[in-house]
C-alpha positions as a printed Julia matrix, in Angstrom:
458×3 Matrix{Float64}:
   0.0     0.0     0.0
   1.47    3.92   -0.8
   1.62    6.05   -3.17
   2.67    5.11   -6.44
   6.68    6.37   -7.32
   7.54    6.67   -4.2
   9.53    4.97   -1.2
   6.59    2.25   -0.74
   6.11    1.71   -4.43
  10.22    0.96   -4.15
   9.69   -1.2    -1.06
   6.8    -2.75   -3.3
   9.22   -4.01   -6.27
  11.89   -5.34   -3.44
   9.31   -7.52   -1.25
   8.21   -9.29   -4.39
  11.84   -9.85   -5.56
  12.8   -11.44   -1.54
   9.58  -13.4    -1.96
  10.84  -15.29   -5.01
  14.14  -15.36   -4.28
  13.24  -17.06   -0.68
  10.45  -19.09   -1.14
  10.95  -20.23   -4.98
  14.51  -19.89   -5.23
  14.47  -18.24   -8.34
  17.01  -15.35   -9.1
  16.81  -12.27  -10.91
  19.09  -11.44  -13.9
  16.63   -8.66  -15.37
  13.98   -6.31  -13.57
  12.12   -3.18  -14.49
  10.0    -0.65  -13.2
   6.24   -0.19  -14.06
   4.65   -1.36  -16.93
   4.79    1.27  -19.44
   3.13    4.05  -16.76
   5.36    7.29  -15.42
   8.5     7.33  -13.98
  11.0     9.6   -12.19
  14.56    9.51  -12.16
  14.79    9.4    -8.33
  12.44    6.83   -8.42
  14.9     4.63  -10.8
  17.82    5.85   -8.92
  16.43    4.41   -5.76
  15.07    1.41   -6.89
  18.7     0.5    -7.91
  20.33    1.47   -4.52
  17.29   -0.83   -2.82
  18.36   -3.65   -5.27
  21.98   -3.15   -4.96
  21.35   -3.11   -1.06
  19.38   -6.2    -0.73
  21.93   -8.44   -2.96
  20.58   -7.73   -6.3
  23.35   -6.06   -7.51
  23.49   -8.74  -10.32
  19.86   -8.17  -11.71
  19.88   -5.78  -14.99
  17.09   -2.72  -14.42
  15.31   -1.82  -17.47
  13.47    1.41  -18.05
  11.33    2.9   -18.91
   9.1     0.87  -21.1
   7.68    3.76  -22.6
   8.81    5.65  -25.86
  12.28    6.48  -23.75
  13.17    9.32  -25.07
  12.72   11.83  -22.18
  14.64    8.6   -19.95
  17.85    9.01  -23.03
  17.54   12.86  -22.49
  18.0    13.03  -18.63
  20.8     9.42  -18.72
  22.96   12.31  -21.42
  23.19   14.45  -18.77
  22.55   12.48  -15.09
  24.76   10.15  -14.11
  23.28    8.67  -11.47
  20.77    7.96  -13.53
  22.36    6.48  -16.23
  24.62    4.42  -13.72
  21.29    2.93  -12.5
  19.91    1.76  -15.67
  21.51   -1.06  -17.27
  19.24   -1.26  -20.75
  17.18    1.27  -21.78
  13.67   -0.81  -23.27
  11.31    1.12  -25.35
   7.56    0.22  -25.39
   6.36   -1.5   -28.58
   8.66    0.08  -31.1
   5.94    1.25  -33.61
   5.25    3.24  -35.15
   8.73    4.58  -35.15
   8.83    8.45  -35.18
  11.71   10.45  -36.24
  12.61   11.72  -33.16
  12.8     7.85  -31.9
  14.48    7.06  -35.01
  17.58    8.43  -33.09
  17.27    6.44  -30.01
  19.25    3.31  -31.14
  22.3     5.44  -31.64
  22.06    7.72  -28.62
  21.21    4.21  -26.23
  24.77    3.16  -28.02
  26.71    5.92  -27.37
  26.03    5.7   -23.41
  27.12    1.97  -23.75
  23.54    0.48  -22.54
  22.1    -2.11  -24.12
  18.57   -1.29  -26.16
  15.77   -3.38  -25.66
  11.83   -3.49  -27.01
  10.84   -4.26  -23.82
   7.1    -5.01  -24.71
   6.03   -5.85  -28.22
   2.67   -6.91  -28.79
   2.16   -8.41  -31.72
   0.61  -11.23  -32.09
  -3.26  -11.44  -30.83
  -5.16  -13.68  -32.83
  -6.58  -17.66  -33.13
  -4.27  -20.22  -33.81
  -2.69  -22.06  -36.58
  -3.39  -21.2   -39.61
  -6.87  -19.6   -39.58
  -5.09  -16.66  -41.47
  -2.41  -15.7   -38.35
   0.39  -16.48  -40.14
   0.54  -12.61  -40.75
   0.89  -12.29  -37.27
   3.93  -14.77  -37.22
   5.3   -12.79  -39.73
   4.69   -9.83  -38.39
   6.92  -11.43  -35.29
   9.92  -12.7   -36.46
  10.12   -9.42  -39.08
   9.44   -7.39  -35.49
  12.39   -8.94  -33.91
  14.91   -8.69  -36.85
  13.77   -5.15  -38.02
  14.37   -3.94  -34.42
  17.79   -4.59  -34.79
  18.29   -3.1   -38.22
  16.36   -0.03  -37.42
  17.0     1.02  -34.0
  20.18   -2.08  -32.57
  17.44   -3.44  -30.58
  19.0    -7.1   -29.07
  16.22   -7.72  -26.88
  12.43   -8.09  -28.1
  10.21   -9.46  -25.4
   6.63  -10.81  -26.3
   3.76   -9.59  -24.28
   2.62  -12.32  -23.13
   4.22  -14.72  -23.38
   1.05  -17.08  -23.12
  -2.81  -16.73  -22.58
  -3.84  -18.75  -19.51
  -6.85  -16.71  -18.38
 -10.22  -17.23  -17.86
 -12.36  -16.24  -21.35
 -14.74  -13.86  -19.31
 -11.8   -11.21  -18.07
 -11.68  -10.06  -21.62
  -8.29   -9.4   -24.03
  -9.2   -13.1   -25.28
  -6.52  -15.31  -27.01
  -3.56  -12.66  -26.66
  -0.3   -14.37  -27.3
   1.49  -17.02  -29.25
   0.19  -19.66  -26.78
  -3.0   -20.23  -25.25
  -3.72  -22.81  -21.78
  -7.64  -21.94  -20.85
  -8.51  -25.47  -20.28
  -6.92  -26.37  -17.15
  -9.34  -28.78  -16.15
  -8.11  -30.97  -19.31
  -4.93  -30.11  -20.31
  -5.99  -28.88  -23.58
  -3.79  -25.97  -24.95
  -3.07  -24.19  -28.98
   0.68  -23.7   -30.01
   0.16  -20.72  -32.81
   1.55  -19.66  -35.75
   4.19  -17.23  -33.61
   5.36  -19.87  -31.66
   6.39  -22.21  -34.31
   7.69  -19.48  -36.6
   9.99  -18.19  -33.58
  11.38  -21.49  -33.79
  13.23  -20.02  -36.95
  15.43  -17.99  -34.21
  15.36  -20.06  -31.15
  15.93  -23.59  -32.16
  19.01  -22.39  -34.33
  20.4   -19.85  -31.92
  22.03  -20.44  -28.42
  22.14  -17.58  -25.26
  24.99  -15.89  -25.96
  25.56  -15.07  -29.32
  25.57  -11.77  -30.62
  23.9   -10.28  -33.9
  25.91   -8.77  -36.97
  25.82   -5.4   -37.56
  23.93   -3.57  -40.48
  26.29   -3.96  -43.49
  28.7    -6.76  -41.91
  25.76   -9.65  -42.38
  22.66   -8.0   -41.27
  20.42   -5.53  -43.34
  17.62   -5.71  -45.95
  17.5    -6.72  -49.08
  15.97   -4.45  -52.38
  12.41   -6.9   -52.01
  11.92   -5.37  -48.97
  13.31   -8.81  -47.26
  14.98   -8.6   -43.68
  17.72  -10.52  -42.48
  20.47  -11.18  -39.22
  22.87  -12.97  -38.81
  23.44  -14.58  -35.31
  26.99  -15.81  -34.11
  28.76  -17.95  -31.67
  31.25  -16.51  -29.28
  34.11  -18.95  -31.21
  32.75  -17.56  -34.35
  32.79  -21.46  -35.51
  28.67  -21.5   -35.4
  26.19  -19.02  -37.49
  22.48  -18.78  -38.17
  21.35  -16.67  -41.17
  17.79  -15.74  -40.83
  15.81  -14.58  -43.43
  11.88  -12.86  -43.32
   9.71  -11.58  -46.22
   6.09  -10.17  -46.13
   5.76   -9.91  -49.37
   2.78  -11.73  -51.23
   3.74  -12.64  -54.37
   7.0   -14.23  -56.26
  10.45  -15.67  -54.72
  13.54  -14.62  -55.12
  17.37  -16.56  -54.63
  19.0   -14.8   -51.91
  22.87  -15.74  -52.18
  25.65  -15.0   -49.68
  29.23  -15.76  -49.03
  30.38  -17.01  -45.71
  34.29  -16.32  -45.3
  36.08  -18.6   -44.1
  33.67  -21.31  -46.42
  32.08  -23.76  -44.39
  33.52  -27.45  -44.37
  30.11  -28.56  -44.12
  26.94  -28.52  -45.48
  24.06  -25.84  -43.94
  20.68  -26.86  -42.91
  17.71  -24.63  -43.99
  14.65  -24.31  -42.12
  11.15  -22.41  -43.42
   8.13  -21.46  -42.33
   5.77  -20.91  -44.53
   1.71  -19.74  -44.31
   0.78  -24.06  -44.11
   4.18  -25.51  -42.79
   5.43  -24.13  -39.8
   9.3   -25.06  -39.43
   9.91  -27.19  -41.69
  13.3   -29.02  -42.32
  14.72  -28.29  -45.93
  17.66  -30.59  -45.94
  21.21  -29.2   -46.2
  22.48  -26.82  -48.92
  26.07  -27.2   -49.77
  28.6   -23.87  -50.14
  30.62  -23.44  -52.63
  34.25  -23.73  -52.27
  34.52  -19.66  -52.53
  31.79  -20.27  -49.47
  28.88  -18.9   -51.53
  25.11  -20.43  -50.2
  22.09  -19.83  -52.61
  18.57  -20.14  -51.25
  15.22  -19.26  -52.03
  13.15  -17.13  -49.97
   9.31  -17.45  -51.31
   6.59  -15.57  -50.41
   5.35  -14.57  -46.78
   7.59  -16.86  -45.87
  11.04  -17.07  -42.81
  14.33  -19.22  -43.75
  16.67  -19.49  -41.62
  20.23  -21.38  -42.78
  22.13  -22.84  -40.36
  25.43  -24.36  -39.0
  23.76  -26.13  -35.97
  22.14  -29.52  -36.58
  20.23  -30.5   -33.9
  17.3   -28.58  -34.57
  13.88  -30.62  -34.25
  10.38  -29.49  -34.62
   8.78  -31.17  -31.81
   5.62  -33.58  -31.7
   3.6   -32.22  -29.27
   0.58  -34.85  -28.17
  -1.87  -32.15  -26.59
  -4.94  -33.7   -24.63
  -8.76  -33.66  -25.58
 -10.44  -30.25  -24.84
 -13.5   -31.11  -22.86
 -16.48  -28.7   -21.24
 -15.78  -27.21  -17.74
 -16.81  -29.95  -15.31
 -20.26  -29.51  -14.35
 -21.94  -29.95  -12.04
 -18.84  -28.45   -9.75
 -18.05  -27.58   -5.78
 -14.91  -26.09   -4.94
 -12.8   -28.06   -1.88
  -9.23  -26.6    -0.52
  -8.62  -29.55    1.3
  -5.81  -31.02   -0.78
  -4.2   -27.59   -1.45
  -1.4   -25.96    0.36
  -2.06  -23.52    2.49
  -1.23  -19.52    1.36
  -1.82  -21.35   -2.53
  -4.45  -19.35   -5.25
  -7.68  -21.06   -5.22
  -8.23  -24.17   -8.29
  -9.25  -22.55  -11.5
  -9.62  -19.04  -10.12
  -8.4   -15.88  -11.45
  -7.98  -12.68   -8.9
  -8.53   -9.62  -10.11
  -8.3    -7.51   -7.43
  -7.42   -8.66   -3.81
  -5.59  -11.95   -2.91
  -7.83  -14.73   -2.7
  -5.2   -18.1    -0.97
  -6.48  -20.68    0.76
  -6.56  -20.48    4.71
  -6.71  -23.03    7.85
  -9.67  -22.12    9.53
  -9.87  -22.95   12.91
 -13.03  -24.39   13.15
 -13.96  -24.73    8.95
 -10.88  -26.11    8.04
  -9.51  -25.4     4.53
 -11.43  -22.38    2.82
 -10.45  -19.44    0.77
 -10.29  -16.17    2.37
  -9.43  -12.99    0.48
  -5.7   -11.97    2.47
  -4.98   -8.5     1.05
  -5.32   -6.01    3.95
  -5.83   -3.12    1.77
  -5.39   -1.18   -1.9
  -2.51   -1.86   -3.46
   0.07    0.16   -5.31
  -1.82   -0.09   -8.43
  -0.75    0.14  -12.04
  -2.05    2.49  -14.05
  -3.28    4.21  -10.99
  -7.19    5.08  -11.16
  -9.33    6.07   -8.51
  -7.7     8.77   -5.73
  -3.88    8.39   -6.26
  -2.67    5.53   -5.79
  -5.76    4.24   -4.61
  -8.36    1.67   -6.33
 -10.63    3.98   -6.84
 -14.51    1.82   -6.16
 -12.35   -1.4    -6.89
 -13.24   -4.45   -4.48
 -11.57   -7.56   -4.49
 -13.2   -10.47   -6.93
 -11.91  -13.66   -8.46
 -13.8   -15.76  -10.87
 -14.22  -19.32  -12.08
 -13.75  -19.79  -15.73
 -16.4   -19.02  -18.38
 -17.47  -21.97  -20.96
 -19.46  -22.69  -23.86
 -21.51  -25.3   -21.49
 -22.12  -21.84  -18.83
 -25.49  -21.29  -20.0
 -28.89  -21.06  -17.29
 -27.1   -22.49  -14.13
 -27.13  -22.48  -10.4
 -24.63  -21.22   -8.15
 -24.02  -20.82   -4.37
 -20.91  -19.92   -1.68
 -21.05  -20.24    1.99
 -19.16  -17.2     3.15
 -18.42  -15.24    6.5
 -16.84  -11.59    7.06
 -14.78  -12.33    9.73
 -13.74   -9.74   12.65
 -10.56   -8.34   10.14
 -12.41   -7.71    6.93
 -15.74   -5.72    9.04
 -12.72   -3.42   10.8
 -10.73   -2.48    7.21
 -14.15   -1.97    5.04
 -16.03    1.14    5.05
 -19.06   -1.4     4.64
 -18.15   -5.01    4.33
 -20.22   -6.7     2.01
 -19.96  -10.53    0.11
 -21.06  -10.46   -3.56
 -21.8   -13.64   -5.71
 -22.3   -12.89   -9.39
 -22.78  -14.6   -12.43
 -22.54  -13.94  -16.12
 -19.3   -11.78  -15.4
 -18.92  -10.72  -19.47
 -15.6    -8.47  -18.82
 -13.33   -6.84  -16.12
 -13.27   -3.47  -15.19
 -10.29   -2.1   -16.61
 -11.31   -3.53  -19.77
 -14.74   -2.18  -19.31
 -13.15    1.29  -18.42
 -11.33    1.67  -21.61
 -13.9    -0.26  -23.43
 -17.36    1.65  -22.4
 -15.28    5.11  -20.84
 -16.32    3.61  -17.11
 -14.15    4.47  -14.1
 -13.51    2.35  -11.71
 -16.47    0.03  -12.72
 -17.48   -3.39  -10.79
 -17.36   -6.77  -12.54
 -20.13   -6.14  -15.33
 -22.59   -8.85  -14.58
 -25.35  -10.15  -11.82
 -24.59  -10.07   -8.51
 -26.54  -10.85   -5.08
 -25.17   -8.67   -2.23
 -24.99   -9.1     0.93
 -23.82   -6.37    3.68
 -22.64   -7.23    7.19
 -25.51   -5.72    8.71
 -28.23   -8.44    7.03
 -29.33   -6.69    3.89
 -29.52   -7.74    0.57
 -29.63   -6.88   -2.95
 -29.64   -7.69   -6.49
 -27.52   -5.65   -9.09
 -27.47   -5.91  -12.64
 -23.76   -4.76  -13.53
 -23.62   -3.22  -17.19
């Protein structure tokens, strides 16, 4: 709880960071600040001496997610500030205006590293179902950040979709897991065509520089070149949007490879496919051909595999349902539940046994701060059971208490049980212009003093 850049909000970061380190034993080698949202520079500067206090020294910071260059202007001339940021990440690198157009070179000539620190590309359904422009779109997003800007680091955003389908943002990333209950899960069209990149390049090796085996070709084709430390390894990989007619792309590789090269493609109906081996000539010239909307990558390393994934039966959301803690540690998120505000974990009762009690004593320092600063504005705390397609007329019911802690921190403790929750607030908010709206839905109230209502949420 605090206010948002300010000695809590740093106090905020650091507890997380101890929590993970102690309890998961998980270390840090990167961390930012907030989520593309506002920043100081004493706020960076102190979040590094907290880290660097706490033993986490090690761990990269990386600001400010946003378009970074008010963060390059001040780093020029602070050096604090610039001491305390280790990679400077913009948010989402386009469109690219001119004034950005600079950044890559400026970022260089302080010695950080430059980073697209969230790139969001790649919403859609799965494989093919026409999101092979998003794949595309991907792997051209990665290599023209480098080009453009010496970008080294693209991160996706997110990584995977594992949410329930009523807290709206559906099917946003490259993966999706929203069956739980059965295992099911989609691999799409950006996570096989990444495969171009990650199955042929290992942590560590560095991208050529514009001219010296990265660049663009007249087609409007992109390509990198990714090395090993020993120089003996190399991955060439190639990207075109273009919808109509191949081309031979031809290079030469000095000193020419002993052996052959193995060539990868993904293509709109055959993600990452092997192509066999091309040979090089004995000047070390390699020919390929590069068809339409299509990524090759040529290769030194042979171990590459597209993987046969065996992905379980989707089924319906078991109904009829009752929720039971009992085999669940204790302090754990509650089966198939999503929070969306508040901390719902389950809790020994002393005389219920296992239940699930919400455990956040108050607001938290909350991104994208709405409400009073800092505050949640008319936010409560909710979490939800999973939508389906077999959710239609149905029954549900919750035995609940408002034990002697929750009646003494709410203005006027209440329990809610909805149904037919269609979307979260913050979605809501930017969707229908609603501040600081409740779960839009149905929901029975009940206050602490007896009384009870019904509200239709829209």
């Amino acid at each position: 709880m605090g206010e948002f850049l300010s000695p809590a909000g740093v106090a905020y970061h650091l507890e997380y960071m101890k929590g993970v380190r102690a309890h998961v034993n998980v270390s840090f080698d990167f961390a930012g600040i907030w989520n593309e949202d506002s920043w100081t520079a004493d706020y960076i500067e102190q979040l590094r001496a907290a880290m660097d206090s706490e033993g986490f020294a090690p761990t990269q910071l990386v600001a400010d997610d946003g378009s970074v260059t008010g963060l390059v202007t001040q780093m020029e001339t602070n050096a604090t500030l610039r001491k305390a940021v280790q990679i400077v990440g913009v948010h989402a690198n386009l469109p690219r205006t001119a004034q950005e157009d600079k950044m890559g070179a400026r970022v260089a000539a302080m010695g950080k590293k430059y980073w697209a620190s969230e790139d969001n590309l790649i919403d859609g359904p799965m494989w093919p179902d026409g999101k092979h422009d998003a794949a595309l779109d991907w792997i051209d997003n990665i290599l023209w950040n480098f080009i453009d800007q010496n970008i080294t680091g693209t991160i996706e955003c997110p990584l995977f979709h594992a949410w329930t389908q009523n807290l709206g943002r559906h099917n946003h990333g490259s993966m999706y897991f929203n069956d739980p209950w059965s295992g099911f899960f989609e691999l799409g069209a950006p996570f096989w065509a990444q495969a171009q990149i990650t199955q042929l390049v290992e942590i560590g090796w560095t991208m050529l520089a514009v001219g010296q085996g990265s660049g663009q070709l007249t087609s409007g084709a992109s390509f990198v070149t990714f090395v090993s430390p020993d120089k003996k390894d190399f991955t060439v990989v190639l990207v075109t949007k273009q919808s109509s007619g191949s081309e031979t792309v031809s290079f030469a590789v000095t000193p020419a490879p002993k052996a052959p090269l193995h060539v990868w493609r993904t293509s709109r109906f055959e993600p990452f496919k092997s192509l066999g081996t091309v040979t090089p000539s004995a000047a070390g010239l390699v020919s390929v051909e590069l068809p339409p909307e299509s990524v090759v990558s040529v290769s030194t390393v042979s171990d590459a595999a597209h993987a046969e994934v065996a992905v379980p039966p989707r089924s319906s959301f078991p109904l009829p349902y009752t929720a039971s803690f009992d085999d669940q540690p204790i302090a754990s998120p509650g089966r198939y539940l999503s929070d969306v505000w508040g901390s719902f974990e389950v809790y020994q009762h002393p005389a219920k046994g296992k239940v699930l009690r919400q455990s956040a004593v108050g607001c938290p320092i909350v991104w994208h701060t709405r409400g009073a600063p800092g505050g949640c504005g008319d936010e409560d705390p909710f979490t939800l059971l999973p939508s389906g397609s077999n959710w239609m007329n149905y029954k549900v019911s919750v035995d609940a208490m408002l034990d002697s802690s929750a009646v003494q921190q709410a203005a006027a403790p209440y329990v809610a049980l909805c149904g037919r929750i269609s979307i979260w607030p913050l979605r809501a908010e930017l969707l229908k212009g609603m501040q600081g709206s409740p779960p839009v839905g149905v929901c029975l109230v009940l206050t602490q003093a007896g009384a009870w209502r019904l509200e239709e949420r829209d």
